[in-house]
Residue, then its C-alpha position, 0 to 999 in steps of 0.5 A: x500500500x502507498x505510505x503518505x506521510x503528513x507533517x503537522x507543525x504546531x507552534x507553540x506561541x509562547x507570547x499568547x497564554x491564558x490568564x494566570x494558571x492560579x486562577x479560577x472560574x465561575x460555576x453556574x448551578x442551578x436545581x431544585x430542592x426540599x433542602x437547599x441549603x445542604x444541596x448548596x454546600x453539596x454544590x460548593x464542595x463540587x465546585x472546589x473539587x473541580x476548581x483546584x483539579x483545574x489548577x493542579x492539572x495545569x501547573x503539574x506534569x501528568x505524573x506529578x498531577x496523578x501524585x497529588x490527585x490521590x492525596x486531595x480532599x477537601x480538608x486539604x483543599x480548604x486549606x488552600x481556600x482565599x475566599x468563595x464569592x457568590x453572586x446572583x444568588x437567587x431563591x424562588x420557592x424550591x428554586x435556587x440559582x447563583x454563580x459560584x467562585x473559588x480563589x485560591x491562595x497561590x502561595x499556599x498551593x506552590x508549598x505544598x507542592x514545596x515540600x512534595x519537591x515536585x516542579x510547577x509551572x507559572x505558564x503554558x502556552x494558550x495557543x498553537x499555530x498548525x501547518x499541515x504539510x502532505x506529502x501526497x501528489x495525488x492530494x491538491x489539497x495539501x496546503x488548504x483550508x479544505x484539507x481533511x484536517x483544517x476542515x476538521x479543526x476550522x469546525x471544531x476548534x478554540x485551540x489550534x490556530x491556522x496558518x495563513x497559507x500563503x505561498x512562502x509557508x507552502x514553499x518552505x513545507x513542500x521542500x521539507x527535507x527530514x535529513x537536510x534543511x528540516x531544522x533550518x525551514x522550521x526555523x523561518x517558519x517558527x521565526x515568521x509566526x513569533x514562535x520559537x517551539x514546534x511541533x512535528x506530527x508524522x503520520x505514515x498510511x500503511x495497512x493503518x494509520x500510524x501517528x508520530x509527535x514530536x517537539x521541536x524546541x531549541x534547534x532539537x527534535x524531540x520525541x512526545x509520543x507515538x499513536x493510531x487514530x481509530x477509524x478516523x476520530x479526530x476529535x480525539x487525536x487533536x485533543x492527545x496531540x495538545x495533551x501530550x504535547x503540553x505535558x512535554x513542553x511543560x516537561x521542560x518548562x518546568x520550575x523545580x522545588x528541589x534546590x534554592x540558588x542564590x544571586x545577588x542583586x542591587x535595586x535602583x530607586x528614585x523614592x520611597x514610593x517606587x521601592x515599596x512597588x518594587x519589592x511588592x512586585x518581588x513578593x509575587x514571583x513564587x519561585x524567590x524563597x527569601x530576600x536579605x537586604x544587606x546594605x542601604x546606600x542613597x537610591x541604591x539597596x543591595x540584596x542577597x536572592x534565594x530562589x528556586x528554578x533557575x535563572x531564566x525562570x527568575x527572568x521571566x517572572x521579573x518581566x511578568x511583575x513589571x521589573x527589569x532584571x539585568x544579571x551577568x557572573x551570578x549578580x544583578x540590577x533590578x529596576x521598575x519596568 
C-alpha cells in the first residue's frame, strides 16, 4: 500500500497564554430542592473539587498531577481556600440559582507542592499555530483550508490556530527535507509566526494509520509520543496531540522545588514610593524563597536572592511583575519596568 506521510507543525506561541494558571472560574448551578441549603454546600464542595483539579492539572506534569490527585480532599483543599464569592444568588420557592467562585491562595498551593519537591509551572502556552504539510501528489489539497484536517479543526476548534497559507509557508513545507534543511525551514517558519517551539506530527498510511509527535524546541527534535487514530476520530487525536504535547513542553518548562540558588542583586530607586512597588512586585514571583537586604546606600539597596528554578525562570517572572532584571557572573540590577 502507498505510505503518505503528513507533517503537522504546531507552534507553540509562547507570547499568547491564558490568564494566570492560579486562577479560577465561575460555576453556574442551578436545581431544585426540599433542602437547599445542604444541596448548596453539596454544590460548593463540587465546585472546589473541580476548581483546584483545574489548577493542579495545569501547573503539574501528568505524573506529578496523578501524585497529588490521590492525596486531595477537601480538608486539604480548604486549606488552600482565599475566599468563595457568590453572586446572583437567587431563591424562588424550591428554586435556587447563583454563580459560584473559588480563589485560591497561590502561595499556599506552590508549598505544598514545596515540600512534595515536585516542579510547577507559572505558564503554558494558550495557543498553537498548525501547518499541515502532505506529502501526497495525488492530494491538491495539501496546503488548504479544505484539507481533511483544517476542515476538521476550522469546525471544531478554540485551540489550534491556522496558518495563513500563503505561498512562502507552502514553499518552505513542500521542500521539507527530514535529513537536510528540516531544522533550518522550521526555523523561518517558527521565526515568521513569533514562535520559537514546534511541533512535528508524522503520520505514515500503511495497512493503518500510524501517528508520530514530536517537539521541536531549541534547534532539537524531540520525541512526545507515538499513536493510531481509530477509524478516523479526530476529535480525539487533536485533543492527545495538545495533551501530550503540553505535558512535554511543560516537561521542560518546568520550575523545580528541589534546590534554592542564590544571586545577588542591587535595586535602583528614585523614592520611597517606587521601592515599596518594587519589592511588592518581588513578593509575587513564587519561585524567590527569601530576600536579605544587606546594605542601604542613597537610591541604591543591595540584596542577597534565594530562589528556586533557575535563572531564566527568575527572568521571566521579573518581566511578568513589571521589573527589569539585568544579571551577568551570578549578580544583578533590578529596576521598575
Amino acid at each position: 500500500m502507498r505510505t503518505f506521510l503528513i507533517f503537522i507543525l504546531l507552534i507553540l506561541t509562547r507570547e499568547i497564554y491564558a490568564k494566570s494558571l492560579f486562577e479560577t472560574d465561575f460555576y453556574e448551578i442551578n436545581f431544585i430542592s426540599e433542602n437547599i441549603e445542604t444541596d448548596k454546600i453539596n454544590k460548593i464542595t463540587n465546585i472546589k473539587y473541580k476548581s483546584i483539579d483545574k489548577i493542579l492539572s495545569n501547573i503539574l506534569i501528568k505524573n506529578d498531577y496523578n501524585i497529588v490527585k490521590k492525596d486531595i480532599d477537601e480538608n486539604l483543599i480548604n486549606t488552600f481556600i482565599k475566599n468563595i464569592i457568590i453572586e446572583q444568588e437567587k431563591i424562588i420557592n424550591n428554586n435556587y440559582y447563583a454563580k459560584i467562585k473559588v480563589n485560591y491562595k497561590k502561595k499556599s498551593i506552590i508549598s505544598y507542592l514545596r515540600k512534595l519537591k515536585l516542579p510547577y509551572l507559572e505558564k503554558i502556552p494558550n495557543q498553537m499555530l498548525i501547518i499541515i504539510f502532505e506529502n501526497n501528489f495525488l492530494d491538491n489539497l495539501t496546503f488548504s483550508i479544505n484539507n481533511k484536517y483544517y476542515n476538521y479543526l476550522n469546525k471544531n476548534n478554540n485551540f489550534y490556530k491556522i496558518p495563513n497559507f500563503d505561498i512562502n509557508d507552502k514553499y518552505l513545507l513542500s521542500n521539507i527535507d527530514i535529513e537536510k534543511n528540516f531544522n533550518k525551514n522550521l526555523n523561518i517558519i517558527s521565526k515568521k509566526y513569533s514562535s520559537p517551539d514546534s511541533i512535528l506530527l508524522v503520520i505514515n498510511n500503511d495497512d493503518e494509520i500510524t501517528y508520530n509527535i514530536f517537539l521541536y524546541t531549541n534547534d532539537e527534535l524531540l520525541e512526545v509520543y507515538n499513536t493510531k487514530n481509530i477509524d478516523n476520530d479526530y476529535e480525539y487525536l487533536f485533543n492527545q496531540i495538545k495533551y501530550e504535547t503540553l505535558n512535554k513542553w511543560k516537561t521542560l518548562n518546568k520550575i523545580q522545588n528541589d534546590f534554592v540558588s542564590l544571586i545577588k542583586c542591587e535595586i535602583k530607586y528614585f523614592n520611597l514610593k517606587e521601592l515599596k512597588e518594587i519589592k511588592y512586585n518581588l513578593d509575587n514571583i513564587s519561585i524567590i524563597k527569601n530576600i536579605i537586604l544587606k546594605k542601604i546606600s542613597y537610591k541604591l539597596n543591595f540584596y542577597d536572592i534565594y530562589y528556586y528554578g533557575d535563572i531564566n525562570h527568575l527572568s521571566e517572572l521579573f518581566e511578568t511583575n513589571r521589573l527589569s532584571i539585568n544579571y551577568n557572573n551570578n549578580y544583578c540590577k533590578i529596576l521598575l519596568k
